[in-house]
Each structure stands twice: as structure tokens, then as C-alpha cells.
C-alpha positions in Angstrom: -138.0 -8.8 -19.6 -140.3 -10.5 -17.5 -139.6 -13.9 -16.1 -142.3 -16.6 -17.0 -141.1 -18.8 -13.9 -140.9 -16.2 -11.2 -143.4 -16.6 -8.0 -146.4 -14.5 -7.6 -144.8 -13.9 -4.0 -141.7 -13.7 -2.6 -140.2 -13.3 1.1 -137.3 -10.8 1.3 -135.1 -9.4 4.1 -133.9 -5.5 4.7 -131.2 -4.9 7.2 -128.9 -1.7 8.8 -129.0 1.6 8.3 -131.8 3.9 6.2 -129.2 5.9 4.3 -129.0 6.0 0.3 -127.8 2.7 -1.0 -130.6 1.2 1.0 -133.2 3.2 -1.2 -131.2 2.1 -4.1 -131.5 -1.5 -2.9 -135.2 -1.0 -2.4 -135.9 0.4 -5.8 -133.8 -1.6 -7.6 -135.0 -4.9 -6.3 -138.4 -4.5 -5.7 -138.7 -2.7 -9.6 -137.3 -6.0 -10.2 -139.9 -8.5 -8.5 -142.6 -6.0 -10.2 -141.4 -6.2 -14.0 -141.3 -10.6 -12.9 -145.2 -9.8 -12.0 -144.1 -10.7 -8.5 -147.9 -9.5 -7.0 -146.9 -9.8 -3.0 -143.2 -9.5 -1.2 -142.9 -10.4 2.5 -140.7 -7.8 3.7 -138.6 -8.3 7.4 -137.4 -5.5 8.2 -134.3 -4.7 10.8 -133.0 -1.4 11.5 -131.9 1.0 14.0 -132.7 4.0 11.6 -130.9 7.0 9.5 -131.4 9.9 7.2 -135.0 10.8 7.4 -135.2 11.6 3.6 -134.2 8.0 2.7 -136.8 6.7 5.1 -139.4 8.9 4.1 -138.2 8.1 -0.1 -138.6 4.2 1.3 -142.0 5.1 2.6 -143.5 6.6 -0.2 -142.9 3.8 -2.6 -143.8 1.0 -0.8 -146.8 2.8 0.2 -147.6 3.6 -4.0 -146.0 1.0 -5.9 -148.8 -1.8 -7.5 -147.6 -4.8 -4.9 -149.2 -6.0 -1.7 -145.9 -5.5 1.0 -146.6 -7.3 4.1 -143.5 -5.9 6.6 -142.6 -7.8 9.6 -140.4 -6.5 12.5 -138.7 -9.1 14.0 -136.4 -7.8 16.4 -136.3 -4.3 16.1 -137.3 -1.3 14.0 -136.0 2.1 15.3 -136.7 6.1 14.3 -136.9 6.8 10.9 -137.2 2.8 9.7 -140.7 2.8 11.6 -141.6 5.5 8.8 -140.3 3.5 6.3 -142.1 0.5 7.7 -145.6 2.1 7.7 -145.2 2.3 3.8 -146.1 -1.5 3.7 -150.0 -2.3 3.1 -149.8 -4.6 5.6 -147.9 -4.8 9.2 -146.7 -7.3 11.2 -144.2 -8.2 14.0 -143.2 -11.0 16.2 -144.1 -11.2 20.1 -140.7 -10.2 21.0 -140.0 -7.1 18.4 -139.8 -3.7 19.5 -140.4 -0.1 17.9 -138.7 3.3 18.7 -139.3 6.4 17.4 -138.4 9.6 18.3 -137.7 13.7 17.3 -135.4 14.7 14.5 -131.5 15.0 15.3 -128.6 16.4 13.3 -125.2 16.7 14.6 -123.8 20.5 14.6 -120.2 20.7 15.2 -118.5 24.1 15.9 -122.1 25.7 14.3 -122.1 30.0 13.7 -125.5 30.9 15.1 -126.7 31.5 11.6 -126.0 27.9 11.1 -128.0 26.7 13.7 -130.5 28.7 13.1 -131.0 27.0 9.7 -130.3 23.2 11.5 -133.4 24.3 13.7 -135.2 25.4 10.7 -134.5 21.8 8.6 -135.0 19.7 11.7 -138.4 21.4 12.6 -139.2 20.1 8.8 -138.0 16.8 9.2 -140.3 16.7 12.4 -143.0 18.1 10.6 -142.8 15.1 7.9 -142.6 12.3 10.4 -144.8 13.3 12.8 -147.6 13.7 9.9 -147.0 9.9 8.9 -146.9 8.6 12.3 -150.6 10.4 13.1 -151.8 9.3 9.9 -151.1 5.6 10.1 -151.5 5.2 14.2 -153.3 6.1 17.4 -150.3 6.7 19.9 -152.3 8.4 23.0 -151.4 11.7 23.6 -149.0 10.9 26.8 -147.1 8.6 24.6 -146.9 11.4 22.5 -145.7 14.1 25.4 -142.8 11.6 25.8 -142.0 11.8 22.4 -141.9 15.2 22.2 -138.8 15.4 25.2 -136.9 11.6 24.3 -137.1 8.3 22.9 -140.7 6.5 22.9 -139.9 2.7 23.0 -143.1 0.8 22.1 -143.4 -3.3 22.3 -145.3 -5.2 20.0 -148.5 -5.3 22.1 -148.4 -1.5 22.0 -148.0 -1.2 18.6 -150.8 -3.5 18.2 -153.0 -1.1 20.4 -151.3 2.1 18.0 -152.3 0.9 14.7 -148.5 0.6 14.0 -149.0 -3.0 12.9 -152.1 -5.0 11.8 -151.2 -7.8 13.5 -148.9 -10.2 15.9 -147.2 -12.2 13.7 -143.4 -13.9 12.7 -141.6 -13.2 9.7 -141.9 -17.5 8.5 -141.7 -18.4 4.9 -142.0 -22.0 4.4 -139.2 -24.2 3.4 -138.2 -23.8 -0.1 -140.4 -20.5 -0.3 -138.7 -17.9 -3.0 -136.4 -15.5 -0.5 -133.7 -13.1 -1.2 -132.0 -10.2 1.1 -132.3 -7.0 -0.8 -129.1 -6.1 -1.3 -127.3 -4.0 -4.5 
């Protein structure tokens, strides 16, 4: 049931690792600011990264679901969180943030060959997915991109400005007694 005194907009918080219970969290709260008609969520967002599927879940529904995300990056915002990240209509992060993405990794202890064989297989997917998101939401020149493809690409805010990865320079500040939660389960 809908709440009659809940705020067209909200400012919201979304820390530590992209794994499952964060794309509970997500769902969860944010299905709950949209049955209270909540129209627009401030999102900062802080993470280091984790399981490219939960990222990539996290991505596709802020990018469909009927609300106007704004996500901020106000420290940092690492691998697969970037790709969650560019799910939000609109992008922002503060002077001082940084990015960092980089190729798909999956630990293979004591592997058979036939086992790593398949790891190559899934993690040439998982590259596949991300790299399609990043191209379609940025302009990272193609020597940024040769890095990529051999380590970590470490980006500041300026640069990510100049990439398309956010609309604009701008801090995470909701004003004093503004509606704000962490999403949390």
C-alpha cells in the first residue's frame, strides 16, 4: 500500500561489495520507494566491485525501472559497480572520486584443463557483457581501451567527464532534513 506522505524524491546510499544480497537490497528497497510513488532517488554509490551477474542484474533495473536515478560516486566506484552505476539515468561524481574498471577475473584453484577451458569460456562472456555496456554508455579512446585490455584502467572524475561515464561534476548533498535512507535488507 502506497504511502500518502512519502516524498516525490529521496537521497539513498549503496555501499561494499556487488554480490547477491546487494541486488536484493536494491530490489527490495527501490520496489519500495516506487509502490510510495517516490518519482526520483539520489543514489551514492561506493564500491570496490564483485560478481559480474549481480552488477549487470543492478544495471538492468535501474536502467528499466519507471524512476529518474541520479547516481553519484563519491569516493570510489571500482569494476563491475561502474556497470551497475551506468544503469542510473543520470551520473554524477564529486571532484575527488575515481573509477576503475577492468577485464573479467575468476579464481581457478587446482583447475583440470577441461576446467579451465570452461573458466576461459565463461570469463570471455562476462567480458563480452561488460565491455558491450561500457561502449554503449562512454567514449573511452582506444589507448585507454589497449590498457584495459592488459590491467586495471583507473580513470578520475575529469576523465570520466570527457568518457561519457558521468553527466556531470557534482557532490552527493541532500539538504538538511531531506528524506535519506542506506539501502540495506
Amino acid at each position: 500500500m502506497a504511502d500518502p506522505q512519502a516524498p516525490e524524491e529521496l537521497w539513498a546510499t549503496l555501499a561494499g561489495q556487488v554480490n547477491e544480497a546487494m541486488v536484493q537490497r536494491v530490489f527490495q528497497n527501490f520496489t519500495l520507494a516506487m509502490n510510495n510513488r517516490v518519482k526520483r532517488i539520489h543514489l551514492l554509490i561506493q564500491s570496490a566491485g564483485g560478481i559480474i551477474g549481480d552488477g549487470i542484474a543492478i544495471y538492468n533495473f535501474l536502467k528499466n525501472i519507471p524512476l529518474e536515478v541520479i547516481a553519484y560516486n563519491g569516493g570510489f566506484v571500482q569494476s563491475v559497480a561502474v556497470i551497475a552505476f551506468l544503469g542510473a539515468k543520470k551520473r554524477r561524481a564529486s571532484k575527488t572520486a575515481t573509477f576503475m574498471i577492468h577485464r573479467a577475473k575468476l579464481p581457478t584453484p587446482h583447475a583440470t584443463s577441461r576446467e579451465l577451458q570452461a573458466v576461459a569460456e565463461t570469463v570471455a562472456i562476462d567480458d563480452a557483457r561488460m565491455e558491450g555496456i561500457l561502449r554503449a554508455h562512454t567514449r573511452i579512446p582506444a589507448d585507454r581501451w589497449e590498457i584495459h585490455n592488459y590491467t586495471d584502467l583507473h580513470f578520475t572524475a575529469e576523465q570520466a567527464l570527457e568518457y561519457g561515464v558521468i553527466d556531470e561534476i557534482a557532490d552527493f548533498a541532500p539538504q538538511l532534513g531531506a528524506p535519506i535512507f542506506n539501502v540495506i535488507g
